[in-house]
C-alpha positions as CSV (number, residue, x, y, z in Angstrom):
1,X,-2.5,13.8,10.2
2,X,-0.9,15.7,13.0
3,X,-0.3,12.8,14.6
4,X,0.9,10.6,11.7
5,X,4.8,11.1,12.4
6,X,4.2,9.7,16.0
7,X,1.9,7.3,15.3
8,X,4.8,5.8,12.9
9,X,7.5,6.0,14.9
10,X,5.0,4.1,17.8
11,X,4.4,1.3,15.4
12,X,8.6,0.6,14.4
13,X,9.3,0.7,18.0
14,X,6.5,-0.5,20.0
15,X,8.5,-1.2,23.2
16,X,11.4,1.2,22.9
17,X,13.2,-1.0,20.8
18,X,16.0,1.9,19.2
19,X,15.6,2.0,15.6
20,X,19.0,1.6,15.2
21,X,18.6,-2.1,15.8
22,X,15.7,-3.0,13.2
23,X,16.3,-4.5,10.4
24,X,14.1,-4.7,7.2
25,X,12.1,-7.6,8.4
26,X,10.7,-6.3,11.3
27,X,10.2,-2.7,9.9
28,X,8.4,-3.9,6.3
29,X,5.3,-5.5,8.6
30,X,5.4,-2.7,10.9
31,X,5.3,0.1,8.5
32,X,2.1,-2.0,6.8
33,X,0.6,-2.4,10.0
34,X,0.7,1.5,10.5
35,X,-0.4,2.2,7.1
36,X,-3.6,0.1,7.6
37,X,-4.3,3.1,10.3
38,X,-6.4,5.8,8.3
39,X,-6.2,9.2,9.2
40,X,-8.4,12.2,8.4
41,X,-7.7,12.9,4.8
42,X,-8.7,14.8,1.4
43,X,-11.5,13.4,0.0
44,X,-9.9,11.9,-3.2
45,X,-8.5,8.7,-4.3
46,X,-4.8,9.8,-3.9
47,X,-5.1,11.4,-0.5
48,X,-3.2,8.7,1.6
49,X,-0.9,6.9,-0.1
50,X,2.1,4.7,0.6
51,X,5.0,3.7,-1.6
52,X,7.7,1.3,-1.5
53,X,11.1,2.2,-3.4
54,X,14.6,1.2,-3.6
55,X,17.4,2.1,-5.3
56,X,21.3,3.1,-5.2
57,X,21.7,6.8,-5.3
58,X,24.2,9.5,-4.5
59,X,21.5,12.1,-3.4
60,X,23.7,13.3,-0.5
61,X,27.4,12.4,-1.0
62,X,28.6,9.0,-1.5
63,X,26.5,6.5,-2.7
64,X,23.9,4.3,-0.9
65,X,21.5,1.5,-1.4
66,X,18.5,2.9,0.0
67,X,15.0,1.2,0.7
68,X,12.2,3.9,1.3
69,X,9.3,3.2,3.0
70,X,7.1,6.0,2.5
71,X,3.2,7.0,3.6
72,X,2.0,10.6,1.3
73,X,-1.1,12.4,2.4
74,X,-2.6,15.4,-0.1
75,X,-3.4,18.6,1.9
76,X,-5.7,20.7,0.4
77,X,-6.0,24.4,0.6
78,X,-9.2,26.3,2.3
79,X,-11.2,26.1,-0.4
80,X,-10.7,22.5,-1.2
81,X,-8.3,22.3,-3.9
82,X,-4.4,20.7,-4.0
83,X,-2.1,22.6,-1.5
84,X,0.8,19.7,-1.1
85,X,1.8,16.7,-0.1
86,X,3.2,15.5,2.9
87,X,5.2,12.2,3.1
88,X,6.7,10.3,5.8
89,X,9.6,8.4,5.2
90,X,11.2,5.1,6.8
91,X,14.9,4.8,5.1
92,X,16.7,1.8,5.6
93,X,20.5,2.6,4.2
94,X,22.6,0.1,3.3
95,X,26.6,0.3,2.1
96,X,25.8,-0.3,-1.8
97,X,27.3,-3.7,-2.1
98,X,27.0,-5.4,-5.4
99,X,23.9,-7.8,-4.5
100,X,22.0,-4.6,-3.6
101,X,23.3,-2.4,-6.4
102,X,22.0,-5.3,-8.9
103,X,18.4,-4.9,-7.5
104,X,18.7,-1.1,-9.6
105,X,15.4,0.5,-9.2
106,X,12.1,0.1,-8.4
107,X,8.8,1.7,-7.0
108,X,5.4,0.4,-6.1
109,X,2.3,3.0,-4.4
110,X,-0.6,2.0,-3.3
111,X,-3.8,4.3,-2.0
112,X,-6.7,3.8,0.1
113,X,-9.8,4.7,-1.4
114,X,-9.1,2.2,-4.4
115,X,-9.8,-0.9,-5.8
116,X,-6.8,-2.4,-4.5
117,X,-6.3,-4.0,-1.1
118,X,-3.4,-2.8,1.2
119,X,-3.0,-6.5,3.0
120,X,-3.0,-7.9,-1.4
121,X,-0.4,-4.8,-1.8
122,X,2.1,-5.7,1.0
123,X,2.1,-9.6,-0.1
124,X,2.7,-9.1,-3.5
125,X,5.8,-6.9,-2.4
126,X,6.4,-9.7,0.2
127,X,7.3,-12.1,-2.3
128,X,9.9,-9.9,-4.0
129,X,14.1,-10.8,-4.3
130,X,15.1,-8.0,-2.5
131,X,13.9,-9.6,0.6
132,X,16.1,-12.4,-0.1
133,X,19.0,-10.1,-0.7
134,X,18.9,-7.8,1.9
135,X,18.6,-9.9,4.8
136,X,22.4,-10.8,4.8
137,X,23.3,-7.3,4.9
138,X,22.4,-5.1,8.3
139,X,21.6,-1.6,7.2
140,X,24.5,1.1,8.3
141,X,21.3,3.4,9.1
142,X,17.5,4.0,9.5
143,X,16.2,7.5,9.7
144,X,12.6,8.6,10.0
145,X,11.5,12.1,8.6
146,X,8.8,14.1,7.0
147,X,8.7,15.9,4.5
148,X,6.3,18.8,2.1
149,X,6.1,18.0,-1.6
């Protein structure tokens, strides 16, 4: 898992491409592509996770149309048991123009070690509107971070 935040940042910009330029169709299959990668993990079934979000919010100042592209893996402690969480996020921000604002909410996870299928996952998200939508607007930023939950 050491390697995760690399590994991600390797598979949004294969050829040095800044991330500045992406836009969300070229990062959605990316970020699926790395999250078909398994890494060493707890053995349970919500160990490695990933979850696809977006919303407005006003977390940290004005507010923002925000599609969050995140992968969560469970760290246990020494003896086994739940320590925390650590999640890597892909944030594509957008200027929350009415189209996007009208999307409100929404979340989907999925986890490895289920009876769902990551490729059946992705698709299904594939075919939602906000695809649509968000195309005609570039996104004003993309950061990558990790963080502990």
């Amino acid at each position: 898992m050491e390697q995760a935040q690399e590994c991600l940042r390797h598979a949004l910009s294969p050829g040095q491409q800044p991330l500045a330029e992406l836009d969300s169709d070229e990062v959605w299959p990316r970020f699926v592509r790395f999250g078909s990668q398994r890494f060493a993990t707890a053995g349970t079934a919500d160990a490695d996770g990933l979850l696809f979000q977006y919303g407005t919010d006003s977390f940290e100042g004005p507010p923002v149309f925000t599609l969050d592209l995140a992968r969560q893996f469970e760290v246990n402690d020494a003896s086994g048991e739940h320590d925390h969480y650590i999640q890597l996020h892909v944030e594509l921000r957008y200027e929350p123009v009415f189209q996007l604002r009208a999307l409100g909410h929404f979340e989907s996870w999925f986890f490895h070690d289920t009876d769902d299928e990551l490729d059946r996952w992705a698709n299904g998200l594939g075919h939602q509107e906000i695809w649509t939508i968000i195309r005609n607007f570039p996104p004003t930023e993309i950061r990558v971070y990790q963080e502990q939950v």
